[in-house]
C-alpha positions in Angstrom: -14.5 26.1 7.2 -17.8 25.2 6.1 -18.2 28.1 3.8 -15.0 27.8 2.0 -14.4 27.5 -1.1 -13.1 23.8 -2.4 -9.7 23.3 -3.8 -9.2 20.5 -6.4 -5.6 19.9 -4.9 -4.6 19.1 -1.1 -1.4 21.5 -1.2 -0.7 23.8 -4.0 2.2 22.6 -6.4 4.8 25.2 -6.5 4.5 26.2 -3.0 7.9 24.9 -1.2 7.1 25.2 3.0 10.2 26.3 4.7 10.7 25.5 8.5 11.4 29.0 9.1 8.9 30.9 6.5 6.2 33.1 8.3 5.6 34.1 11.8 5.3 31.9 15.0 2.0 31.0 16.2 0.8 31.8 19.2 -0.9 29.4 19.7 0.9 26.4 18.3 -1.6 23.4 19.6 -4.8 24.1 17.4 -1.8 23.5 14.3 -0.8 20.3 16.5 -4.3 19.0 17.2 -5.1 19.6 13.1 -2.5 18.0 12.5 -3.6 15.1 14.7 -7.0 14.7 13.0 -5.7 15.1 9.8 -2.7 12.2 10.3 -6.1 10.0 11.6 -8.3 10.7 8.6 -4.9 9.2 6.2 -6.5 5.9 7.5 -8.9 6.2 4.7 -8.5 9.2 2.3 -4.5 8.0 0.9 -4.7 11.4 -1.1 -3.5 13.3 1.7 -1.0 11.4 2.5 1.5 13.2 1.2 -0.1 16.9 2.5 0.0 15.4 6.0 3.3 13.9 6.0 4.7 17.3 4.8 2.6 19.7 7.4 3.7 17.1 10.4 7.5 18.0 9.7 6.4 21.6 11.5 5.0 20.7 14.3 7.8 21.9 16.9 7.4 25.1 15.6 4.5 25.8 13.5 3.7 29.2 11.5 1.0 31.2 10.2 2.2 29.9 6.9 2.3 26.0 8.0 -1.3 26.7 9.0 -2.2 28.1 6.3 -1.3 25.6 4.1 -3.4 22.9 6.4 -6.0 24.7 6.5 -5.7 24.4 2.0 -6.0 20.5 3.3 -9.6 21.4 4.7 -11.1 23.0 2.0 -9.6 19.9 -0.4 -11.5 17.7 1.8 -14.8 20.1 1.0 -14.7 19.3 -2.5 -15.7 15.8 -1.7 -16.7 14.5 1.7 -17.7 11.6 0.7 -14.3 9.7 -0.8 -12.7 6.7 0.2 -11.4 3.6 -0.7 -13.4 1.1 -2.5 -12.5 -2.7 -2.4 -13.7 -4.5 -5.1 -15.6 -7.4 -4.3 -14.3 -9.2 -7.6 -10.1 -8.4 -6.9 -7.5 -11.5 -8.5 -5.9 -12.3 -5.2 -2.5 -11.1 -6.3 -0.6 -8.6 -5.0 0.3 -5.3 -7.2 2.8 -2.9 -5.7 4.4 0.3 -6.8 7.0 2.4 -5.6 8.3 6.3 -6.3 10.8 8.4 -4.5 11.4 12.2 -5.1 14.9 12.6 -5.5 16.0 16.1 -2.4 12.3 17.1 -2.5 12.4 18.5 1.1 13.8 22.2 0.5 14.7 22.1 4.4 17.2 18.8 4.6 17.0 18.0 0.8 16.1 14.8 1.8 13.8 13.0 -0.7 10.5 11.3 -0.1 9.7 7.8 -0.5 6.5 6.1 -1.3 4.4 3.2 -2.2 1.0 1.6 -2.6 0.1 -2.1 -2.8 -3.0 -2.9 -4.1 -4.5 -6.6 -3.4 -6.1 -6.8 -7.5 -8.2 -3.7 -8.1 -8.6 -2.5 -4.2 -5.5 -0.5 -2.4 -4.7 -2.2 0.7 -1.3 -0.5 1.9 0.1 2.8 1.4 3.0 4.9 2.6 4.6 7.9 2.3 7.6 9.1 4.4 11.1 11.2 4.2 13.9 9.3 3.9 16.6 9.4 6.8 19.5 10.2 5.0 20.3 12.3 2.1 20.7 10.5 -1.2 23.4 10.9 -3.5 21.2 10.1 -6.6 17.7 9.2 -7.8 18.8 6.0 -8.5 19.9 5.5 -4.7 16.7 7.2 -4.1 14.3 4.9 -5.9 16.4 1.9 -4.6 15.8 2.6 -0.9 11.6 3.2 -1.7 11.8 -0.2 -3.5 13.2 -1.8 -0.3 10.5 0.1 2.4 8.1 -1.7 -0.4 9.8 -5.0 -0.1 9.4 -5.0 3.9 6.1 -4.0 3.6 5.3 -6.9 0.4 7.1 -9.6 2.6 4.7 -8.6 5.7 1.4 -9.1 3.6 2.7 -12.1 2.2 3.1 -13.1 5.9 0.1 -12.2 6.5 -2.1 -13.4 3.6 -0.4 -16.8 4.6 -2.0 -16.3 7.7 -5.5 -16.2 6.2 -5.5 -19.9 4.3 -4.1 -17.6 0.8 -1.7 -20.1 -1.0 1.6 -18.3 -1.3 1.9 -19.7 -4.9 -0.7 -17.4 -5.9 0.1 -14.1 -4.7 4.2 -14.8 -5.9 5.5 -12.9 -7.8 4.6 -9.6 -6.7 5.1 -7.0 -9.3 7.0 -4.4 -7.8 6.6 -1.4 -10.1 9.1 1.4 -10.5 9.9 4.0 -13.2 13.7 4.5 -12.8 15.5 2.5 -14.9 19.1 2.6 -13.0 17.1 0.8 -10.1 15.5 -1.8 -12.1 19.0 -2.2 -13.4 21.3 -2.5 -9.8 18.0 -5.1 -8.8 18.8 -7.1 -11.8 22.7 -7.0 -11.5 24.1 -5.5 -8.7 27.1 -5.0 -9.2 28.6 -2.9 -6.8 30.8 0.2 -7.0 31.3 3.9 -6.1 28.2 4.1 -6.9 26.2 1.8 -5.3 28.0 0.2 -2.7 27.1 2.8 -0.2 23.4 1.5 -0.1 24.6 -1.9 -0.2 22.3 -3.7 2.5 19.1 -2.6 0.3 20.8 -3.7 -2.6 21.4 -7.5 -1.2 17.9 -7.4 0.8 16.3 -6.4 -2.9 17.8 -8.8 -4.7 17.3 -12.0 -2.4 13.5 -11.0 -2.6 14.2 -10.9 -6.7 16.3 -14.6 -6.6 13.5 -16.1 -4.4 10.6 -15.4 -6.9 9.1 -13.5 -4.4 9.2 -10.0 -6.1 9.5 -9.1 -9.8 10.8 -5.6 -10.2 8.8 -3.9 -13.3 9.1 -0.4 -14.9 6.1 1.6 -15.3 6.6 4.9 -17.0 6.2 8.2 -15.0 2.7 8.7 -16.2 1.1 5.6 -14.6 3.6 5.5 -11.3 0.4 5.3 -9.1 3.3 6.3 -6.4 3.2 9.4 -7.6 0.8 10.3 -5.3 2.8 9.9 -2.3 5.5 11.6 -3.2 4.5 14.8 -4.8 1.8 17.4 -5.3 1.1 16.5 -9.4 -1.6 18.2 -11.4 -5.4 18.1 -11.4 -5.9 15.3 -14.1 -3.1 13.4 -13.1 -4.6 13.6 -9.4 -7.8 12.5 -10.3 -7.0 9.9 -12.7 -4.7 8.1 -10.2 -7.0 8.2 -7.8 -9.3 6.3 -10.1 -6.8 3.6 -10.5 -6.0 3.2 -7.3 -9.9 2.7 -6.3 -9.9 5.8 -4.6 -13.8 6.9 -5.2 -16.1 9.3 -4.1 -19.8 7.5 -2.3 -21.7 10.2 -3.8 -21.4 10.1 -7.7 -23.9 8.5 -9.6 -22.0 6.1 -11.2 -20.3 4.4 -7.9 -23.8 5.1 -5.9 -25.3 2.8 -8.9 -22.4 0.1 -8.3 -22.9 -0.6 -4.7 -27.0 -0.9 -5.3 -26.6 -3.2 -8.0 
């Protein structure tokens, strides 16, 4: 792939990958193995997150088209070799977290696809993104099961921060940022009915973590969900600019290259 030509997208938009589109590979390990390396690099390069979490869905039975569309990862990856994530020497030790689900995204179970990231001030230190297990009957019952995966994940940092001599007092509350307004609602008031009283557990877990002080549910609108990320394919300025905010930078441009020498 070194003569490729770059993409400025990991997966292209309106492509929908089926679990039966294309023909069988022959050879289905070089797909598994990719897919392997690919799931490894995640560690640092979040923006594929959600590329890699859709191509690992095929890996029983992989296709020429599955493979095509990682091999659209690689020549993403081309276009800059050299980004990663950046943690700013000068972060507020406070905890910033944001959540996103797309409501029966997957065209194969229409299950939807929850994710978050948590940044610790300006630098991203947790990230997720991951189908659901059950089919939800609504975005808000979407939403509201991506803000609970977030909570678990919150209450472990906390745990852990705690662990390294941070005062607790400092990093609660943790702004929990989401851009359904249904959710932010049932977390405020949940007050269960036909509606809601199917995801009941998240609901109570939710809003004990609310009544303690140690998450404060927020709405951010759908243009700054830095979530976004995770849990769809959005559009070249909206990819770049939330990569920016969530201090995901390339090593090579001028202006970060004159950062770290200063």
């Amino acid at each position: 792939m070194q003569d490729c030509k770059p993409l400025q997208l990991p997966l292209t938009s309106n492509v929908k990958l089926l679990a039966d589109s294309g023909t069988l590979l022959q050879d289905p390990d070089k797909y598994r193995s990719l897919i392997g390396k690919l799931i490894y690099l995640t560690i640092t390069r979040p923006d594929i997150s959600y590329s890699v979490q859709v191509l690992s869905q095929f890996m029983s039975s992989p296709t020429e088209d599955h493979m095509k569309a990682a091999l659209h990862v690689l020549k993403y990856l081309k276009t800059s070799p050299g980004q990663g994530i950046l943690l700013a020497s000068d972060s507020a030790a406070h905890l910033y977290a944001y959540c996103d689900s797309d409501w029966g995204g997957c065209p194969n179970s229409r299950k939807s696809t929850a994710g978050y990231a948590i940044q610790l001030g300006k630098s991203l230190i947790s990230w997720r993104s991951k189908k659901q297990k059950v089919v939800a009957r609504s975005s808000a019952e979407a939403e509201y099961r991506a803000m609970a995966v977030a909570c678990c994940e919150i209450s472990w940092l906390l745990s852990l921060l705690k662990d390294l001599t941070v005062p607790p007092n400092v990093l609660q509350p943790v702004s929990l940022f989401c851009d359904n307004q249904a959710t932010l609602h049932i977390a405020a008031n949940p007050m269960f009915h036909e509606r809601t009283k199917h995801i009941e557990v998240d609901c109570h877990y939710i809003r004990d973590k609310f009544v303690s002080g140690q998450v404060k549910p927020c709405y951010v609108s759908s243009k700054n969900q830095l979530a976004n990320l995770f849990t769809k394919i959005v559009s070249v300025a909206q990819h770049h600019q939330l990569l920016s905010k969530l201090g995901v930078l390339d090593i090579f441009t001028s202006s970060l290259r004159g950062s770290v020498e200063g």
